[in-house]
C-alpha positions in Angstrom: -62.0 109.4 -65.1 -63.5 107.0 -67.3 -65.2 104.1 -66.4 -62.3 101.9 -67.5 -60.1 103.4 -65.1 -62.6 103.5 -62.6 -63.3 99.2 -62.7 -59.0 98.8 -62.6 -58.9 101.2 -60.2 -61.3 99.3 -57.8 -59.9 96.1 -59.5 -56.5 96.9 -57.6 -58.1 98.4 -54.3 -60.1 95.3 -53.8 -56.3 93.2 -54.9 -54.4 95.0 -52.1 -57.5 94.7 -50.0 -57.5 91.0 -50.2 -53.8 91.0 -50.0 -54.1 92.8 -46.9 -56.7 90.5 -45.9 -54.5 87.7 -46.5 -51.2 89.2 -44.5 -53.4 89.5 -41.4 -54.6 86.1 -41.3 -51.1 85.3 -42.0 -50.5 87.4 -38.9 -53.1 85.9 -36.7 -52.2 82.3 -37.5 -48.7 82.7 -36.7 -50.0 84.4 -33.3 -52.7 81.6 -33.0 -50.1 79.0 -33.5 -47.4 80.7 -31.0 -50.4 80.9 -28.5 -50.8 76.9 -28.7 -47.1 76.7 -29.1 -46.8 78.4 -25.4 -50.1 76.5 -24.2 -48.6 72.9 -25.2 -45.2 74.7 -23.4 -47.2 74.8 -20.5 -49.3 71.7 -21.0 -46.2 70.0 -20.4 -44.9 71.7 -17.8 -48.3 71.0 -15.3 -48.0 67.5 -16.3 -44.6 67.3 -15.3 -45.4 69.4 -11.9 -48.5 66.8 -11.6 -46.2 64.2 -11.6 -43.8 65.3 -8.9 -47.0 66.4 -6.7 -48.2 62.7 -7.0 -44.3 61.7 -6.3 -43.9 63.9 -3.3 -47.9 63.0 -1.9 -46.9 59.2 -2.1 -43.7 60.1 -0.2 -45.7 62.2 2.6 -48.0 59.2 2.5 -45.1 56.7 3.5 -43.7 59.3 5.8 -47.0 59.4 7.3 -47.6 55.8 8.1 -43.6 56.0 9.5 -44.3 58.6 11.5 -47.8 56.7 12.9 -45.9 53.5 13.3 -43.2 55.0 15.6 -46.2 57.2 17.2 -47.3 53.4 18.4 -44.1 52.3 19.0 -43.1 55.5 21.5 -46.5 54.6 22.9 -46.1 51.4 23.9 -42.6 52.3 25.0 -44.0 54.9 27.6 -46.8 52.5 29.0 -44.0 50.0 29.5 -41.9 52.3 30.9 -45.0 53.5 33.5 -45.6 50.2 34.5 -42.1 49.2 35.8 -42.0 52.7 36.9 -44.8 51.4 39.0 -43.9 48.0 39.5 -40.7 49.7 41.2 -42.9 52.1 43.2 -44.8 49.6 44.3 -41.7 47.3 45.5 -39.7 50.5 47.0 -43.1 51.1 48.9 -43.4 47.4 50.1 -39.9 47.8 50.9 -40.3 51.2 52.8 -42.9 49.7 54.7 -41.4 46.5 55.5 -37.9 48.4 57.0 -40.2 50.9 59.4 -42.3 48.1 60.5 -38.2 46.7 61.3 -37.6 49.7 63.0 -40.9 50.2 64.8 -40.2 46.3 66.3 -36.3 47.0 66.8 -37.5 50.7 68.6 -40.5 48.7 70.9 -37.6 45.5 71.2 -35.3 48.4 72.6 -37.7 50.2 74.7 -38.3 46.7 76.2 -34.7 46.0 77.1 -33.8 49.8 78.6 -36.9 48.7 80.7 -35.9 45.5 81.7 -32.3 47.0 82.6 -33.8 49.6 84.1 -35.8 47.5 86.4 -32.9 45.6 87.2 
């Protein structure tokens, strides 16, 4: 082999080595460029969950403070309830008491007539 053929020889090797070179970076752009291609895929799709997060929070927010307000208004409702629940108490006891003290005067009014007739 003479040293002609020898320089094209290497000529061409280093050629289809840089050719080769050049179909992998081809290779590995396109891959590169389908990786960002699926990260921008992405990107867009956590932005969009973000926003429905901060939807959803602000509606759990607003159902909170619902929930809180009617927490104050069943409160107040049950202390008003209690205190004519013991407003009543307190009259049927007054009440109670007032009709045996009655009954205790009308038993000792009684006693006092059967004596009386009794005596008679």
């Amino acid at each position: 082999m003479s040293f002609k053929e020898l320089c094209t020889e290497l000529d061409s090797e280093f050629i289809r080595l840089r050719a080769d070179q050049a179909e992998l970076g081809q290779q590995l752009t396109e891959r590169i460029n389908g990786v960002a291609n699926h990260v921008k895929a992405l990107d867009a799709k956590v932005t969009l969950l973000d926003a429905k997060v901060i939807v959803l929070d602000e509606r759990v927010s607003a159902l909170d403070t619902k929930v809180t307000a009617l927490d104050v208004k069943i409160d107040t409702k049950l202390e008003e309830i209690d205190n004519r629940f013991d407003s009543m108490d307190t009259k049927f006891t007054t009440k109670f008491n007032e009709l045996q003290g009655n009954q205790n005067e009308m038993m000792s009014i009684l006693i006092d007539i059967q004596r009386k007739v009794s005596a008679n």
